[in-house]
MARVO-754662 format. One record per residue: x, y, z of N, C-alpha, C in turn. Coordinates in steps of 0.2 Angstrom, whole numbers, plus 5000, padded with zeros to 4 digits. Layout:
N
XYZXYZXYZ/...
REM end
This chain:
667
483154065709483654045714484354075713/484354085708485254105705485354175710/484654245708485054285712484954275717/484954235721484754235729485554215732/485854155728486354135728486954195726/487254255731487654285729488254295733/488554285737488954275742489654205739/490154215741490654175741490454125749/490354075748490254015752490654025755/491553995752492154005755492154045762/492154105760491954185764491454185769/491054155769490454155775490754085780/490954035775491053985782491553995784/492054025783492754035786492654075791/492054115792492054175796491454145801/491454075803491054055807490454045807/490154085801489454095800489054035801/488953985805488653915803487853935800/487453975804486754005800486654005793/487454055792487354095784487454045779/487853995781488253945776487753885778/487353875782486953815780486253825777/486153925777485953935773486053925764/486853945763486653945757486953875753/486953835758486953775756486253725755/485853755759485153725758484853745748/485153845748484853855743485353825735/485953805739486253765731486153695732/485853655737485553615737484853595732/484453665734483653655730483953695723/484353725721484653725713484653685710/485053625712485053555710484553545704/483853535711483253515709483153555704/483153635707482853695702483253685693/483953635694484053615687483753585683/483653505687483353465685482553475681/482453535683481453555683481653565676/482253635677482053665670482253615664/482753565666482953545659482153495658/481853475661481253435660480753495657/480853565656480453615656480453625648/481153625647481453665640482153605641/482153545636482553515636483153525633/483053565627483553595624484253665628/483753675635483953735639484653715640/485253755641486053725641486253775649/486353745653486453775661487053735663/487153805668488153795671487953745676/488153695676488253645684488553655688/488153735691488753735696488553725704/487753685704487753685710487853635714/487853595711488053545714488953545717/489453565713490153605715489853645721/489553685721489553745725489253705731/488653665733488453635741489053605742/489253555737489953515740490453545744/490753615742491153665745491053695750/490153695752490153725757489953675764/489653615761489653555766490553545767/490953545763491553545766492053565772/491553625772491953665775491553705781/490853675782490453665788490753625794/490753645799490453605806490253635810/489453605814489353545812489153525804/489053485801488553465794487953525793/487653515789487153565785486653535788/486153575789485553545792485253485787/485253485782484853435779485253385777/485953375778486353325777486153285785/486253325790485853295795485253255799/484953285792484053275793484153205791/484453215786484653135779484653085784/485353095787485853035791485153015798/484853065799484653035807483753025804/483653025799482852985796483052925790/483552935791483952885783483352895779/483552945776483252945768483952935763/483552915758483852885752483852955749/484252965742484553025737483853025735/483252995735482653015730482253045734/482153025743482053055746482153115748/482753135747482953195749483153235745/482953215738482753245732481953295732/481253225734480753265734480753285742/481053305745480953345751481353395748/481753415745482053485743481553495739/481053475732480653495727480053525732/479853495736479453545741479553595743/480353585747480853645750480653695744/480753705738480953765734480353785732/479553715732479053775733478753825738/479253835746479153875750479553935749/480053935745480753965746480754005739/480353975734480554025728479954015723/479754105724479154125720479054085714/479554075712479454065703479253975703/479253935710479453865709478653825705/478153875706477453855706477553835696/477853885694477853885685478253865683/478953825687479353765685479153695684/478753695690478353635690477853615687/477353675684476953675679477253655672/477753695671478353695665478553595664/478653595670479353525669478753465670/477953475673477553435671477153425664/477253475662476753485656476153525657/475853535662475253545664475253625668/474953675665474853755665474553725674/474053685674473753715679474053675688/474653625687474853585692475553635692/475253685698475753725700475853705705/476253645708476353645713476753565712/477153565719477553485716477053435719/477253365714476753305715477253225715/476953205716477353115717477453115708/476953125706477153085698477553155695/477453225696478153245693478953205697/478953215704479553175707479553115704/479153085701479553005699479653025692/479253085687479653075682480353135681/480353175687480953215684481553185689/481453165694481953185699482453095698/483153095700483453025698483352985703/483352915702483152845707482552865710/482052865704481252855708481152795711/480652815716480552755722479952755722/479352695720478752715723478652695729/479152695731478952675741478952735745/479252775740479452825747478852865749/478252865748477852895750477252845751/477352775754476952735758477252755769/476452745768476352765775476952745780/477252685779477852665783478652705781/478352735776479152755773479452815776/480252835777480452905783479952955780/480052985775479553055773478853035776/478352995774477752995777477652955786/478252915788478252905796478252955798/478852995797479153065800478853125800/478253105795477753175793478253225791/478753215784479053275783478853295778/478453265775477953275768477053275771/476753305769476153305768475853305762/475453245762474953255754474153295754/474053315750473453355750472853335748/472253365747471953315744471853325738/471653255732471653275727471453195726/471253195719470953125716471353075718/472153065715472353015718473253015721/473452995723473952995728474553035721/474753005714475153035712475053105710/474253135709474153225706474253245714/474153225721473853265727474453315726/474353365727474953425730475353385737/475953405737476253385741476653465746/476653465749476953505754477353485760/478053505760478453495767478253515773/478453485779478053515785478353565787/478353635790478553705794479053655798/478953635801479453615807480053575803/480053545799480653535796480953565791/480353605787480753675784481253715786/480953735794481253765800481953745801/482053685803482353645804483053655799/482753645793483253625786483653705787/483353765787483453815787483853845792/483953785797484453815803484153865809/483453865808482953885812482653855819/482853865828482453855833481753835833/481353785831480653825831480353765833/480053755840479753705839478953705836/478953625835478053615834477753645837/477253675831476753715837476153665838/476253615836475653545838475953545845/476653515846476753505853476853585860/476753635857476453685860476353665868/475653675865475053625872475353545877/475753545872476053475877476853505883/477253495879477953505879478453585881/478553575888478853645889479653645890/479953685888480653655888480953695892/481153665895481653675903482153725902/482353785902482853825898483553825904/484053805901484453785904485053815908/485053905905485253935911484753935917/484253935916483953915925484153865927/484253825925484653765929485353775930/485853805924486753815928486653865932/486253905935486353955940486153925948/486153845945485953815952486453785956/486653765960487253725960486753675967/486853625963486653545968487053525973/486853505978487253485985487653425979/488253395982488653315981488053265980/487553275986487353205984487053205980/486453255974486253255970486753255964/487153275964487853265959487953225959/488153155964488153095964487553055960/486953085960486353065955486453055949/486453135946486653165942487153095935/487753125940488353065934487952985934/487552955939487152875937486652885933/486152955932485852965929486052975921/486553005921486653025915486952975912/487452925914487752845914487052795909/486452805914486052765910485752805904/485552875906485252885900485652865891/486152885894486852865888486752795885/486452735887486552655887485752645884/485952595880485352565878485352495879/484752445878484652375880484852335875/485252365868485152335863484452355859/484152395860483452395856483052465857/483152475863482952545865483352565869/483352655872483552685879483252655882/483752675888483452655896483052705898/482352685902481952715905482252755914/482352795914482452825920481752855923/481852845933481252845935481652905941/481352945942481352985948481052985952/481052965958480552965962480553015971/480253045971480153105976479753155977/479653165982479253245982479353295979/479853315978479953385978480053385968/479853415964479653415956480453445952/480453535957480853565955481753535957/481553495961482153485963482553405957/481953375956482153315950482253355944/481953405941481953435936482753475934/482853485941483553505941483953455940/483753405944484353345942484353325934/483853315932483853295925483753325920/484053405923484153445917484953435916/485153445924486053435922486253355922/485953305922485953225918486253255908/485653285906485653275902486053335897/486153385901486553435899487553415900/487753345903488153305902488453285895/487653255892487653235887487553285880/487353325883487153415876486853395873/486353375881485453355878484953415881/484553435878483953475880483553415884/483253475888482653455891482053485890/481553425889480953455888480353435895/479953455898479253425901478753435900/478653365900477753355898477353335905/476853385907476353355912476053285911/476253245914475453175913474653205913/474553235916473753245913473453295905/474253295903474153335898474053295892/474353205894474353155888473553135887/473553155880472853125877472653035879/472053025881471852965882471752915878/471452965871471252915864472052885862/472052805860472452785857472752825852/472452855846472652875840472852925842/472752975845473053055846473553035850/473552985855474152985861474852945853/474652915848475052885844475452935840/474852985837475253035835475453085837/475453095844475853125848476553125849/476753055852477153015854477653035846/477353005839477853035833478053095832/477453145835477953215833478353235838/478453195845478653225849479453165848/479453115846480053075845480353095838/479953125833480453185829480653255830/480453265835480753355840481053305842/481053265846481753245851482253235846/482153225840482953195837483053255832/482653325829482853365827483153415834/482653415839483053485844483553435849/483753375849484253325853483953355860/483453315862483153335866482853255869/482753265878482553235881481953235884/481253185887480653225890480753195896/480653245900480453215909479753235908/479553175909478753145911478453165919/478053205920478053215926477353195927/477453155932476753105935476553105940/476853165943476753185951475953195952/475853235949475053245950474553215950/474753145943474053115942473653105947/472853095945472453045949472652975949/472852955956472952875955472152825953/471452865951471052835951470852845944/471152885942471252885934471452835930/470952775930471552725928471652725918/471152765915471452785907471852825908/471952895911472752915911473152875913/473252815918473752775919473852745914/473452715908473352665904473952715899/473852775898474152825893474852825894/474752845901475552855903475852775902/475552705904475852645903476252655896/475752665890475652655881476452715883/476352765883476952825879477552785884/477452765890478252745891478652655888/477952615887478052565884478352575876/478052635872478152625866478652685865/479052715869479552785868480252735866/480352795862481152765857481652795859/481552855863481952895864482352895873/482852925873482552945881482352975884/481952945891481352985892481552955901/481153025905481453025911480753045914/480352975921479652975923479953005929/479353055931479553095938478953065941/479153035945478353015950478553045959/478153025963477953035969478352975973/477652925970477852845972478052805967/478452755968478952705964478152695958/478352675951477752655947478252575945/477652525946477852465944477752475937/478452445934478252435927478052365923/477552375919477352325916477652275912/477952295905478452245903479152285903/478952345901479852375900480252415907/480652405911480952395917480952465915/480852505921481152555925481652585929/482252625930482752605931482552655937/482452665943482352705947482852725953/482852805954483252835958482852875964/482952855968482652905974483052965976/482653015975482853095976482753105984/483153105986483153135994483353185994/483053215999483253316000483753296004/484253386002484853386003484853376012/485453376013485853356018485553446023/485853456029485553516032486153556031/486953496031487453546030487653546021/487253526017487153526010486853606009/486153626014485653666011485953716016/486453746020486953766021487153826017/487753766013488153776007487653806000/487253775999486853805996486653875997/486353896004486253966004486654006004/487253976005487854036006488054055998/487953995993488253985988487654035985/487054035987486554085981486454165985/486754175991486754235995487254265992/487854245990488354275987488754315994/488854375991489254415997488954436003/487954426002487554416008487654396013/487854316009488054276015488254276024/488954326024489054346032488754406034/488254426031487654466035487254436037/487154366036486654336038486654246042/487554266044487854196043487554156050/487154206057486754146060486154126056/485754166053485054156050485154106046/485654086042485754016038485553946043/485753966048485753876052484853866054/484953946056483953936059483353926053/483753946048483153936042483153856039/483953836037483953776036483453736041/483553746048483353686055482453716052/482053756051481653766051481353746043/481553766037481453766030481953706025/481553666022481553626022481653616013/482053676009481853706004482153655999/482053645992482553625986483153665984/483653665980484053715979483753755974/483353745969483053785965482453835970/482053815976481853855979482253905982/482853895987483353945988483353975985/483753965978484054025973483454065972/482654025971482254075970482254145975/482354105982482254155987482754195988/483454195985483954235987483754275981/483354275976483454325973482954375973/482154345977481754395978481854425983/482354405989482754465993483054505991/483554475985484154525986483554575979/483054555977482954615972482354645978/482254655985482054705987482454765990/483354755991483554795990483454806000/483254766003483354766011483954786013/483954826019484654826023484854756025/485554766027485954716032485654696037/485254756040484854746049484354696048/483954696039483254696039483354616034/483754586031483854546028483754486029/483954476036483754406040482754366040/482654456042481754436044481654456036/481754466031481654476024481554396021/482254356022482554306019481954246025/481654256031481254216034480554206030/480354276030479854296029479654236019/480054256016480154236010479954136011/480354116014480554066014479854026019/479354086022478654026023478354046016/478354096013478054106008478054046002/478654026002478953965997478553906000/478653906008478353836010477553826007/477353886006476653886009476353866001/476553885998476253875989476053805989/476553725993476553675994475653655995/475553706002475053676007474553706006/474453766004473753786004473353746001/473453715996472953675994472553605997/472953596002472853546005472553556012/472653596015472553636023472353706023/471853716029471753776030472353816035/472553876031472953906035472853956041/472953956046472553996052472954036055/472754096054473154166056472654196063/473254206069472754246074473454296077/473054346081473454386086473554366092/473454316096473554286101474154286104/474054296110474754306114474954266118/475354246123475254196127475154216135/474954306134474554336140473854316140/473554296131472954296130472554206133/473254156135473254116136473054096143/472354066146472254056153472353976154/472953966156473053906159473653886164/473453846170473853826175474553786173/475053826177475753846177476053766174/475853726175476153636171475753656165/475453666164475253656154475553696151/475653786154475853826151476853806150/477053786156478053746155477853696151/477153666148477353596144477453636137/476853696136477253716130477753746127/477753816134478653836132479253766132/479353716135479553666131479353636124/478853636122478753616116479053666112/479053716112479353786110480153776110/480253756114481153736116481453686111/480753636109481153556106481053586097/480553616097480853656090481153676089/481653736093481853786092482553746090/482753696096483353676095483453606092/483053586089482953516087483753486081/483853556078484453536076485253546080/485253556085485753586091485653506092/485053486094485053406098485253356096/484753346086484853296083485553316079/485953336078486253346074487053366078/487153416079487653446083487753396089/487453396092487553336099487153266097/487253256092487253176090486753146094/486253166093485553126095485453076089/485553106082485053076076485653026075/486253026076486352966074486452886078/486152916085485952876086485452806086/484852836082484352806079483952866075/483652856071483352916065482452896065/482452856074481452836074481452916079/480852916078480852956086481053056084/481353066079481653136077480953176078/480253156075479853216073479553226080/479353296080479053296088478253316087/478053266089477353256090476853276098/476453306098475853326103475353316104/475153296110474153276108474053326114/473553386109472853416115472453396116/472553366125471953346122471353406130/470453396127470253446134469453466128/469153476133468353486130468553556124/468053556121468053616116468153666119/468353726117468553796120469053796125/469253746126469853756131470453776133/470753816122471253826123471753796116/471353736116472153706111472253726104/471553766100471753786096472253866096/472053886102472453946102473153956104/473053886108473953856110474353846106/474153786101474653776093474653866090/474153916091474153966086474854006089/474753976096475154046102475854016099/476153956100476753906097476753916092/476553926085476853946078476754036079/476654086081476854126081477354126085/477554116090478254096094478854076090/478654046085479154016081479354026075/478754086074478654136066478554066059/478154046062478053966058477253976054/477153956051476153956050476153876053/475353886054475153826058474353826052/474453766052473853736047473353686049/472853686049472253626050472153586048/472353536047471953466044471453456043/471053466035470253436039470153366037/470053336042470053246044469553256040/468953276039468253236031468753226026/469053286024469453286018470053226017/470253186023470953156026470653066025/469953056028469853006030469552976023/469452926022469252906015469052846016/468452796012468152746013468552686010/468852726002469252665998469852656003/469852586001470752546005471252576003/471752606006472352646003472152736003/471452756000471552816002471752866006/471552836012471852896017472552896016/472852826017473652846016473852896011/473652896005474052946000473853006001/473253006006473053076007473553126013/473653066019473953086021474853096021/474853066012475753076013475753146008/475253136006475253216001475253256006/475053266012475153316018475753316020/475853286023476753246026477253276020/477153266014477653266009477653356007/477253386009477053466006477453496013/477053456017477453486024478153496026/478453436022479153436024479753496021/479253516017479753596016479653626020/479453616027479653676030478953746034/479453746038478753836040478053826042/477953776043477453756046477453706051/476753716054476353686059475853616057/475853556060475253536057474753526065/474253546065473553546068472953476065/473053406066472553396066471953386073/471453436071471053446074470453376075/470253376080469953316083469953256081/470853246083470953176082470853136080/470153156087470153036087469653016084/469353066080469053036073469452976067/470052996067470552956066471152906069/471252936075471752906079471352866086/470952856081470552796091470752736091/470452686097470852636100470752586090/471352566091471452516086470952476088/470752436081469952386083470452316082/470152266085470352206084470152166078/470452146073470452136067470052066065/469352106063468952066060468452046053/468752096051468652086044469152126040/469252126034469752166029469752236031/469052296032469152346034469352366040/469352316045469752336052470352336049/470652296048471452256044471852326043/471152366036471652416033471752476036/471052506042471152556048471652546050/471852486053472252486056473152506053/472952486048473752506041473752586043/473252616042473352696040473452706046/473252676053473552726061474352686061/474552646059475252636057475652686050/475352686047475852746041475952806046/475352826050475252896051475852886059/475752846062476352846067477052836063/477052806058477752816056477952866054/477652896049477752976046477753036052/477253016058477553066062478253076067/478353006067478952996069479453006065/479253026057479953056054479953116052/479253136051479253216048479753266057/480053306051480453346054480353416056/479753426058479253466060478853446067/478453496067477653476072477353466070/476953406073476253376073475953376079/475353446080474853426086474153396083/474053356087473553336087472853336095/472253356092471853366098471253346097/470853326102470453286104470253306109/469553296111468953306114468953246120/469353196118468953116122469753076122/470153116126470853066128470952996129/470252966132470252896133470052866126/469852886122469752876114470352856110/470952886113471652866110471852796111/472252776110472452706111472952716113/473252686119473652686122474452686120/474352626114475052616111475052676106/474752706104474752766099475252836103/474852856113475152876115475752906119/476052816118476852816120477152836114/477052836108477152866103477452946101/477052966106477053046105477553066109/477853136109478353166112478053206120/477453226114476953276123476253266124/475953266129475253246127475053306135/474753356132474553406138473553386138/473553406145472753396145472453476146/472253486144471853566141471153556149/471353586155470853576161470353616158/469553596160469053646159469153706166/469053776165469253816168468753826175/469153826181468553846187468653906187/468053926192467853986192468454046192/469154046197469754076195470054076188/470254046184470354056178469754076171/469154066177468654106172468554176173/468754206177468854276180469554286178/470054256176470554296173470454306164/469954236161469954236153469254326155/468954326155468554366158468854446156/469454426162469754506164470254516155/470154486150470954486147470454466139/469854456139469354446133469354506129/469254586134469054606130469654676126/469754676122470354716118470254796123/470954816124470954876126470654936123/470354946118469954976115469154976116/469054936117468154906119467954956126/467555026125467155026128466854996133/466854986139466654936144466354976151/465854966154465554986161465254966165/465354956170465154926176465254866175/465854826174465854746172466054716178/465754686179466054636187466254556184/467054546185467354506183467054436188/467154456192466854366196466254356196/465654406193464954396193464954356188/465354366182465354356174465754286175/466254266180466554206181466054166185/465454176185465054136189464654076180/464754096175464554056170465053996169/464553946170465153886168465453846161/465553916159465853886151466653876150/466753876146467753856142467553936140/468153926139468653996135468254016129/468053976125467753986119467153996119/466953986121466054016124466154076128/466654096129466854136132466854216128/467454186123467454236118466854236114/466354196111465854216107465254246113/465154226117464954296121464954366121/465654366123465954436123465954466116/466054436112466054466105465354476104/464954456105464154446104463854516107/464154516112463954566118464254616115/464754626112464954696108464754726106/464254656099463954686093463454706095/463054696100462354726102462554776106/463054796111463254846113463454916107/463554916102463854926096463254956093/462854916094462154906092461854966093/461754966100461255036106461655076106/462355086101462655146104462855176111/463055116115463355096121463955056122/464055066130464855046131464454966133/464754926133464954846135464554856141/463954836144463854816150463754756153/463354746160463154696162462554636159/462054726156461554676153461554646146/462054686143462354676134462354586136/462954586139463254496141462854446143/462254486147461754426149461254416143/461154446140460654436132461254386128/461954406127462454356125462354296127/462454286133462454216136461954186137/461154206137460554176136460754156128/460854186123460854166116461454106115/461954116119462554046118462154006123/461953996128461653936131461253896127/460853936123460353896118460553866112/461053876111461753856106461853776108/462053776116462253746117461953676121/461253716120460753666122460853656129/460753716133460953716141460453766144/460353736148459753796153460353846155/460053916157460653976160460253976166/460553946173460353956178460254006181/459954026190459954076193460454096197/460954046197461254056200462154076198/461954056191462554086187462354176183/461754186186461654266183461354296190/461354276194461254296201461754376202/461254436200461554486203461754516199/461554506193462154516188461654606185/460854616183460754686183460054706189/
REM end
């Protein structure tokens, strides 16, 4: 140990070194011991005292403290205690420690340190200090190994407080698998609107306070993850606290692993001065042994600890202090965009207000998005549809899991309907467009804040149009449009469709999207009169669902096959309610003349023959597509007989005789 020790102390800490001087404070710490061996080794042996002078002078002239004077204070170990935790320390640290400890036990073949050498060489032996309750065996800073019995077992320090002792970053690699730590320049490069600021200082307030016995528990509650992660990184970065997150479905169920968990993760929290956000967003609420886990880790945490949930979680015995995360203001995410565009900013200074009214982002999604624009290096001209483009991309990672996204070409030339349906929707196109001109600028929303979301019922037989009308409207409005599928939505257990359908509504509300539930009145029909518990709770879900649609800040269409299926009070509710007419013979000679692509081959087509079939629109197209491929087929252009081989094979589809009077003339 001596040559290792070669540096003036003095000289290193004066020169800021805190790394170099808590290292060579550690190693004139384990001297100490490394004296005490030898004089037990060879007692006659005559040695300078000079290590213990030499740590003293360089804990003196430390700040902060030595890592192991630190260790001391925050596990209260006693001087015997942190005597055998250094005798460990120096079997890691110095080759020769293995034939000291042989030497100063007597024993050639116990190369390594043990409980009964520590209780005969080292001062103020304790036989407690190595009962399972005691700091060194709580804190697992010592391991025993196996061996006959508790005083020969090999004793070993743990890596992670070796690390630690040494002045070394390193988390446990047990907590690995569990524990990611939030790196905090991603979070200073954010800046939070006022009102999450305003969180921020109440949040950091309680984390700081205990009940007398423990931290206070803090609860988040909100949709959006990345934007609570923000807030309670800079909570605790107030206090020149790390943060760490732990997924909930990553907590072990078995009692003893979730116990030993929990201890290594509350000595990383008070070696790396670190906080966890629990995030519980995810869970299965039918999961009731992960519930039971997550109850145990927040009932028995010592530390502070920060739950991220969705929905408020009741707590059982120890109170939860909870804060509701609202998304920013529209003149907050504003401010925001300007503040991560930088110089961008007034290249793009109308496309802020339209992105806002339409994108519904965190301030951690913004920053994302301004920087995957600005690293493609776009023009000025080209930065606006770049910076749009981006921003459903962000929406969409939300929803795809949940909805089917639906992409077509359709135009609103491709669109066959009578002049009133077609002005209901360029208005419904209008009440998006401007929705924040209305409710915001001209003080519609503070008027009342029911009634903002703008809601639609299509309603009209199959193939009539409504699925291509919502697709004709989000491209209009450069928005994706997504389908609900109601098997997936409707649920038999009491409660579940609701949280089905707030996970829709809550992914939705970032933004850039369309919601299409497709055939309604599977779920939106006449309310029953309440007869039993399960009419009672149907009846609960078409109320959540009118309530959310009244406040999502987006579009909701919905369509339906059977308009008289709706209940009435459901559709004073709604903003528009269009009827999709079955097409007569003139609007089926114009879907006809406009079905087939300018590139398709075609000969001898007689459009009002072909309007003599009495189908929708959609039968229409699967015809003509049909008639293609057989056309395609014969190495031929599109004719009159391709179509009628089409339409005998969709009649039968449809369980329809093909009369003769709808092919009358046709080859």
């Amino acid at each position: 140990m001596d040559e290792i020790f070669t540096q003036d102390p003095k000289v290193e800490t004066e020169n800021g070194d805190w790394y170099e001087a808590n290292r060579l404070y550690l190693i004139a710490a384990i001297a100490q011991v490394e004296e005490t061996l030898r004089r037990h080794a060879t007692p006659n042996l005559q040695l300078k005292p000079t290590a213990l002078r030499d740590a003293g002078q360089i804990a003196a002239a430390m700040s902060p403290p030595p890592a192991l004077e630190k260790f001391c204070n925050t596990f209260n170990l006693l001087d015997f205690d942190r005597d055998l935790l250094l005798l460990c320390a120096g079997m890691e640290l110095d080759a020769n420690w293995g034939n000291l400890c042989a030497a100063a036990a007597g024993n050639s073949q116990q190369t390594y340190p043990t409980f009964s050498l520590a209780l005969r060489v080292l001062l103020a032996p304790d036989w407690a200090a190595l009962t399972h309750d005691a700091p060194l065996r709580w804190w697992q800073a010592i391991q025993v190994g196996p061996g006959n019995s508790l005083m020969q077992s090999p004793l070993r320090i743990d890596e992670r407080v070796l690390h630690y002792l040494l002045g070394i970053e390193h988390r446990d690699e047990r907590l690995v698998n569990y524990v990611d730590l939030v790196p905090n320049q991603d979070i200073q490069e954010i800046g939070l609107p006022p009102s999450h600021r305003y969180l921020v200082n109440k949040i950091a307030g309680v984390l700081g306070s205990t009940d007398g016995l423990n931290y206070q528990i803090v609860q988040l509650c909100g949709s959006d993850l990345a934007e609570k992660t923000a807030i309670a990184a800079a909570a605790c970065t107030m206090h020149g606290w790390n943060l760490h997150a732990m997924a909930a479905d990553r907590i072990p169920t078995d009692t003893d692993d979730l116990a030993n968990l929990m201890r290594l993760w509350e000595r990383e929290a008070l070696l790396s001065n670190s906080v966890l956000l629990l995030e519980c967003d995810a869970v299965d609420p039918n999961d009731q042994n992960r519930d039971n886990a997550i109850a145990r880790l927040i009932e028995n945490s010592n530390n502070p600890l920060i739950v991220s949930v969705s929905d408020r979680r009741h707590p059982r015995k120890r109170p939860l202090i909870a804060f509701d995360v609202e998304k920013a203001t529209s003149s907050e995410q504003q401010a925001i965009w300007r503040s991560a565009l930088g110089e961008l900013a007034e290249s793009v200074n109308g496309c802020v207000e339209k992105i806002v009214a339409n994108f519904n982002l965190s301030s951690p999604a913004i920053y994302a998005t301004c920087r995957e624009v600005q690293s493609q290096n776009e023009t000025r001209e080209e930065l606006d549809v770049a910076l749009w483009e981006v921003c459903r991309v962000q929406a969409r990672s939300r929803m795809d899991g949940l909805a089917q996204r639906i992409e077509s070409a359709a135009t609103w030339d491709d669109l066959v309907l009578p002049d009133e349906q077609r002005y209901i929707l360029r208005e419904i196109v209008a009440n998006v467009r401007q929705r924040t001109k209305v409710y915001e600028s001209w003080g519609f929303a503070d008027k009342s804040t029911r009634g903002l979301g703008i809601s639609v019922l299509f309603a009209g037989a199959s193939g009539t149009g409504k699925t291509m009308a919502a697709d004709i409207i989000a491209k209009e409005l450069r928005l994706d449009l997504y389908r609900i599928d109601l098997s997936a939505t409707i649920s038999k257990y009491i409660g579940e469709t609701e949280k089905n359908l707030r996970r829709i509504f809550d992914a939705a509300e970032a933004g850039g999207c369309l919601l299409l539930f497709d055939e309604a009145d599977a779920l939106f029909g006449k309310r029953s009169q309440v007869k039993d518990s399960h009419d009672r709770y149907a009846n609960l879900e078409i109320s959540y669902l009118l309530q959310r649609m009244e406040s999502y800040r987006g579009l909701a269409i919905l369509t339906t096959n059977l308009k008289d299926s709706i209940d009435r009070a459901f559709l004073r509710r709604l903003r528009f309610a269009i009827e999709f007419p079955f097409p007569d013979a003139e609007y089926r000679q114009q879907i006809w003349q406009r079905i087939f692509p300018t590139q398709t081959p075609t000969q001898g087509l007689d459009f009002g023959k072909l309007a003599q079939l009495n189908v929708a629109g959609g039968n229409i197209r699967n015809i003509a597509l049909n008639a293609a491929f057989t056309a395609a087929d014969a190495g031929e252009s599109v004719m009159m007989k391709h179509i009628l081989q089409a339409a005998k094979s969709e009649y039968i589809k449809l369980e329809r005789p093909l009369t003769d009077m709808e092919v009358k003339e046709w080859v």
